[in-house]
C-alpha positions in Angstrom: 10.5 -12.9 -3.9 12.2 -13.8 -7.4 16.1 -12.9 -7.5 17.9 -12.9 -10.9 20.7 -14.7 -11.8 23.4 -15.3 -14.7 23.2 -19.0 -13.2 20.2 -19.6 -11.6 20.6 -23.3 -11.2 23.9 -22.6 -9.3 21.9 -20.2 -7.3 19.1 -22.4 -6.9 21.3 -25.0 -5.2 23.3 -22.8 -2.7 20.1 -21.8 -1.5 18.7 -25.5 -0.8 21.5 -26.4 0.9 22.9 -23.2 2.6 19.1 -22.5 3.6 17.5 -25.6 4.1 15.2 -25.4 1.5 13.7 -28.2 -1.5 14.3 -27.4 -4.7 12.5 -27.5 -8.3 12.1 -26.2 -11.6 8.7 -24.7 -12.7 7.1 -25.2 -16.5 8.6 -21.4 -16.6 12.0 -22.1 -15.9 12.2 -20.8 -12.2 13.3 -22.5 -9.7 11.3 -22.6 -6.8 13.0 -23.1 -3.0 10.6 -23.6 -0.5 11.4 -24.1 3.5 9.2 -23.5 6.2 7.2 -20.3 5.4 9.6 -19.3 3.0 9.4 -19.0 -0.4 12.2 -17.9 -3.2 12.3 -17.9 -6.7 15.5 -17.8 -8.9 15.5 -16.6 -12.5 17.9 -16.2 -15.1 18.6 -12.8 -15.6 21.3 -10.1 -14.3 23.3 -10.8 -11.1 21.6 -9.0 -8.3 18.6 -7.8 -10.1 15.2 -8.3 -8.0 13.0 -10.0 -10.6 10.2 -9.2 -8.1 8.9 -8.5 -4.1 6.1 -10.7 -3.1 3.5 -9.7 0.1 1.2 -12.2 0.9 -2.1 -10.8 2.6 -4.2 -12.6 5.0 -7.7 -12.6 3.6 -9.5 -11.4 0.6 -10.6 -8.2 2.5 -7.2 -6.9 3.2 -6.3 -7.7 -0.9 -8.7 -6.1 -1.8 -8.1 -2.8 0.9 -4.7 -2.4 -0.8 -6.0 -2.9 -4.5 -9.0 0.1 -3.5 -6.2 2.4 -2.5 -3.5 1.8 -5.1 -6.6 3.1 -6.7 -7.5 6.0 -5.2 -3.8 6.6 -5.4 -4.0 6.7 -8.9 -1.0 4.3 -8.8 -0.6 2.0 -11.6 -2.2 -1.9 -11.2 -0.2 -4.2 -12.8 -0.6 -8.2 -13.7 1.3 -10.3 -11.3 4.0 -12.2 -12.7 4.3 -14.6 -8.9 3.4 -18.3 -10.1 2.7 -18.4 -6.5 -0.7 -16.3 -6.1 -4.0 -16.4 -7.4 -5.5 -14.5 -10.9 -6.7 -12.1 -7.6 -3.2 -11.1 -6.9 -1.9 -7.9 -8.6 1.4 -5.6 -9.1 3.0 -2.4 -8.8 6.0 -0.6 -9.6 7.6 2.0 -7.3 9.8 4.5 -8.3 12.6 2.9 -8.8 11.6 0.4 -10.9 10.9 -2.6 -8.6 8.2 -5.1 -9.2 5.8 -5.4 -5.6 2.8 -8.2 -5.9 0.1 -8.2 -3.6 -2.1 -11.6 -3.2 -3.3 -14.1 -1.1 -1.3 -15.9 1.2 -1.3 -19.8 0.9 -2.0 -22.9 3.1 1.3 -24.2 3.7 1.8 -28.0 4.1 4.2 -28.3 7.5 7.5 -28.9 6.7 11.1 -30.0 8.4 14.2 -27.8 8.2 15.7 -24.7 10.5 13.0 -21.8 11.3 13.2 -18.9 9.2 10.1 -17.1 7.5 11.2 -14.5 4.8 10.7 -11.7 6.7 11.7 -8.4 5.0 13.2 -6.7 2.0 15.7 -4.1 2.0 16.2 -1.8 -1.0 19.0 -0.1 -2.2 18.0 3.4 -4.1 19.0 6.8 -4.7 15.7 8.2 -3.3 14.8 7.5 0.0 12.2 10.4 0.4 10.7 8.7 -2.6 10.4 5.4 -1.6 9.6 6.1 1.8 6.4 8.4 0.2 5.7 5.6 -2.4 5.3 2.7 0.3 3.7 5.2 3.0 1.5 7.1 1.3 0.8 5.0 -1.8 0.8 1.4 0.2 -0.5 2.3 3.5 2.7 1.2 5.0 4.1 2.7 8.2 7.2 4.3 9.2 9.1 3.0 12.2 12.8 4.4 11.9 15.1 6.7 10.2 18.3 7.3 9.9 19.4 10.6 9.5 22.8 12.3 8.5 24.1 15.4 10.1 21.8 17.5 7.0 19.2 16.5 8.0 18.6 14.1 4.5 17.1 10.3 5.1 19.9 7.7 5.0 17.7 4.7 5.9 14.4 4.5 6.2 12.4 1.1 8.0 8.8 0.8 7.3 5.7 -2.1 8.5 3.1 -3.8 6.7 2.4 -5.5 10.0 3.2 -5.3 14.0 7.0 -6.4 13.1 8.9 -3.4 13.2 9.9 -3.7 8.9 8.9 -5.3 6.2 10.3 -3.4 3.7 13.3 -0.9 4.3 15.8 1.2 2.3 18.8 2.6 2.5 20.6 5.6 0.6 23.9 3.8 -2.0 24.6 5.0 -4.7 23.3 1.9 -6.8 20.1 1.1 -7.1 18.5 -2.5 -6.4 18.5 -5.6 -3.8 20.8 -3.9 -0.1 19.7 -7.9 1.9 16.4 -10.0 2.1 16.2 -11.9 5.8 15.3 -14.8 7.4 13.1 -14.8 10.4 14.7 -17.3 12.9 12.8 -16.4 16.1 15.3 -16.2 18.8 19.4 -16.2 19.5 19.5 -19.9 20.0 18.1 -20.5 16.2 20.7 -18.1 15.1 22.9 -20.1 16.6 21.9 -23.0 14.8 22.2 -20.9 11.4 26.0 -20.4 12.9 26.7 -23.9 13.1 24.8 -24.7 9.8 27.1 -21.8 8.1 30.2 -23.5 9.6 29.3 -27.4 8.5 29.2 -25.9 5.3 32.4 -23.6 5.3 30.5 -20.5 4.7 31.5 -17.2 6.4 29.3 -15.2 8.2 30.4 -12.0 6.9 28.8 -9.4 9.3 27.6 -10.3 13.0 26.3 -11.8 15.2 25.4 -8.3 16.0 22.2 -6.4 16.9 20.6 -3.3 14.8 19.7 0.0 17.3 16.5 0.3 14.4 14.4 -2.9 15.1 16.6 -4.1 17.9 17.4 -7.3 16.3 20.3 -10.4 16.6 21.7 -10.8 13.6 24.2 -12.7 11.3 24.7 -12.4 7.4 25.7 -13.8 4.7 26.8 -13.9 0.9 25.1 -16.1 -2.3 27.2 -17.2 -4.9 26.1 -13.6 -7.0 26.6 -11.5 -3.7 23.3 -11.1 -2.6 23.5 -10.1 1.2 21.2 -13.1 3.5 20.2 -11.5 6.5 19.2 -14.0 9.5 17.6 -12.1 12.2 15.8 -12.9 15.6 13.4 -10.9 18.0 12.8 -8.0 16.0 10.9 -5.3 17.5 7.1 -5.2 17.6 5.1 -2.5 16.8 2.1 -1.6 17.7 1.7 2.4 18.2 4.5 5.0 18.1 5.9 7.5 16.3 9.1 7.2 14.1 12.3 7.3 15.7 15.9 9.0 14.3 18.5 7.5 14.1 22.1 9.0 13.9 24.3 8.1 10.9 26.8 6.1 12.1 28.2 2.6 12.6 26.9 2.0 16.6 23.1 2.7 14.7 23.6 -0.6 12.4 25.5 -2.8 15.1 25.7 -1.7 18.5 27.8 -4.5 19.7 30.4 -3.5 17.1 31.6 -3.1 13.6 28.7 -1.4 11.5 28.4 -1.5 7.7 27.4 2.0 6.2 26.1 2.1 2.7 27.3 4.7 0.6 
């Protein structure tokens, strides 16, 4: 993914350090941070503005399965603007605005540092019925969760590109853009690690540790320099076949060890 920022080179070194990633500037004037299987680009630009979301595919066939039925979808094919893919990788815009690029996944030389894989994006936006249709029906995504209020109208919405329960999720605020971006760490004791990372470094984990109902994950989070929320998540669900679930709206749905965070 590419964040925006008014400082990008401040940005660019909080997450090298605080997320245990190297760190260089591109002929374009990025910076790249790269960790093990994780990937982030800072550009200058507005404070917590998503440049663009980046999914990597496995193999030629599956780019190629998505490009046929953005097609068919009569959806818009863009140029990719990721340094990071191929001249086979492509873009789209949903309806709020937000850059997605589709391309190849990368060999990735083994590297040192804490696990944690980019795992998912979460959007903030007016719309959820509209995103939710955009990344479902568009994408070929699938719905695993909702969360619902009292009405009856989506507050949250999770939805998977693979077996992991989300990839992509949204939730109902009344500004549009970036809600968090996580870090896969892969079970309680790496969180811990994360923890004890955060705390070397005097950073406050600001929600957590804590466990979503939706995904049943661990969790910890955290703030950038712009406010950007890190998510660093372990053992989220795995999906293979069943129908969406609904959640209430309320705080036990977001933690239910405690203190929740509703977005308004």
């Amino acid at each position: 993914m590419q964040i925006q920022s008014a400082d990008p080179a401040a940005m660019a070194n909080f997450y090298a350090d605080t997320l245990d990633m190297s760190s260089r500037r591109l002929d374009s004037g990025d910076w790249l941070l790269e960790g093990p299987q994780r990937r982030v680009l800072v550009t200058s630009g507005a404070d917590r503005a998503l440049g663009f979301a980046a999914f990597a595919c496995r193999d030629p066939h599956g780019l190629a399965a998505i490009r046929a039925r953005v097609t068919a979808e009569s959806a818009e094919i863009l140029p990719s603007p990721s340094p990071l893919f191929g001249s086979d990788a492509f873009a789209v815009k949903d309806p709020d605005g937000n850059c997605i690029v589709f391309g190849l996944g990368q060999s990735e030389t083994p590297r040192k540092g804490v696990r944690g894989p980019l795992q998912h994006l979460t959007l903030a936006t007016r719309d959820p019925e509209a995103i939710e249709r955009f990344y479902v029906g568009t994408l070929g995504f699938a719905t695993s969760d909702y969360v619902r209020d009292e009405t009856g109208r989506i507050m949250a919405c999770w939805m998977r590109s693979n077996h992991e329960h989300h990839t992509l999720a949204c939730f109902r605020k009344s500004v549009p853009g970036i809600d968090h971006h996580s870090y896969e760490a892969g079970d309680w004791s790496v969180i811990k690690d994360w923890c004890d990372r955060m705390g070397d470094r005097r950073i406050p984990i600001m929600w957590g540790p804590g466990r979503h109902g939706p995904g049943n994950n661990l969790f910890i989070f955290i703030e950038d320099p712009d406010r950007n929320w890190i998510e660093i998540s372990a053992e989220l669900e795995v999906v293979h076949d069943r129908a969406a679930q609904v959640w209430p709206h309320e705080e036990h749905t977001v933690n239910l060890w405690g203190r929740g965070i509703l977005r308004q």
